[in-house]
N, C-alpha and C positions, 0 to 999 in steps of 0.2 A: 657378453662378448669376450673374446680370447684374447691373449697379449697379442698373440700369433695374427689377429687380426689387425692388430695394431701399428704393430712395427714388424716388417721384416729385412731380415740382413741376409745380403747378401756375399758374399765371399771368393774370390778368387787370387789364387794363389801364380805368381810369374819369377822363377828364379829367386830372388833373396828379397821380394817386396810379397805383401800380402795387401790385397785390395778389399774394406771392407765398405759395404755400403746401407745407409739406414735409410728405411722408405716410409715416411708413418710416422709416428707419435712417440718421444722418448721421456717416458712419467714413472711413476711408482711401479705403476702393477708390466711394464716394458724394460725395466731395467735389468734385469736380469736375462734375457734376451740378449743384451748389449751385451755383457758381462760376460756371456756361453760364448757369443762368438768368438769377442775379441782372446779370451782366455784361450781357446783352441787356436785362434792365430797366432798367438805368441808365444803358445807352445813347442810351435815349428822353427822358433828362433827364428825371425827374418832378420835380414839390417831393419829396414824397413815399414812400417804399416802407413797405407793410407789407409785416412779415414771418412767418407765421401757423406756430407753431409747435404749433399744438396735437396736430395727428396724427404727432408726431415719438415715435417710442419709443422709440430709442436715440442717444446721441452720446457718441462717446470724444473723447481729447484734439483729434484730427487735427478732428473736427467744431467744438469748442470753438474752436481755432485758425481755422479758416476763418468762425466767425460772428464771431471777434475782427476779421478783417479787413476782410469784410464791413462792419461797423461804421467802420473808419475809412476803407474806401474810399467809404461813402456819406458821413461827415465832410468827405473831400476834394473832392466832385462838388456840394456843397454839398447836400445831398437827406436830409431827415429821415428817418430810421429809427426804425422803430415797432416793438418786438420783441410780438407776439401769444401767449395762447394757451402761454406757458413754465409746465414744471412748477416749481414752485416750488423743487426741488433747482437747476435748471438756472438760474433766476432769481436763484439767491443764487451764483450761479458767476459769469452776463454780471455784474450788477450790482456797482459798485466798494463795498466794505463800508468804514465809516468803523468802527471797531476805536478805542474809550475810548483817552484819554491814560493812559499810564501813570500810578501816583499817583507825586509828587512826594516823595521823602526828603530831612528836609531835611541840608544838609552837617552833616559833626560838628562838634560842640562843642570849641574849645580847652578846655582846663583849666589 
């Protein structure tokens, strides 16, 4: 089977936003897929990308890693990234979790 059958992106381009959309399976042998797209969209310089994750059924690590990048490489092009459309498992995965301060013990007591 093909990547091509795997995932396809779709793309559409509206004044200074770039709409990109993944339908299918985001894994090893798909990630570069992701990669062509997003890279030709960001070559256009938008403010903007959305990134439309709702027809996305699956993503292993190697997906996970490549939307990490994803993310800092629109950081670096200066270009807002807008993640659409995440399952909410997936959303607590991209999203950085602020995780309670430990509670505080306090030091022992001389006696």
């Amino acid at each position: 089977m093909r990547a091509e059958d795997l995932l396809q992106t779709h793309t559409l381009w509206h004044r200074d936003t770039v709409h990109l959309r993944l339908a299918g399976e985001l894994d090893l042998a798909t990630v570069p897929l992701l990669q062509a797209a997003a890279t030709t969209a960001m070559n256009t310089r938008p403010r903007h990308l959305h990134l439309d994750l709702t027809d996305l059924t699956f993503c292993d690590t190697t997906g996970l890693r490549a939307l990490h990048q994803l993310t800092h490489q629109a950081h670096q092009a200066h270009i807002h990234l807008h993640l659409t459309g995440t399952h909410p498992r997936l959303h607590r995965t991209l999203t950085p979790q602020h995780t309670p301060s430990s509670p505080r013990i306090p030091p022992a007591q001389r006696y």
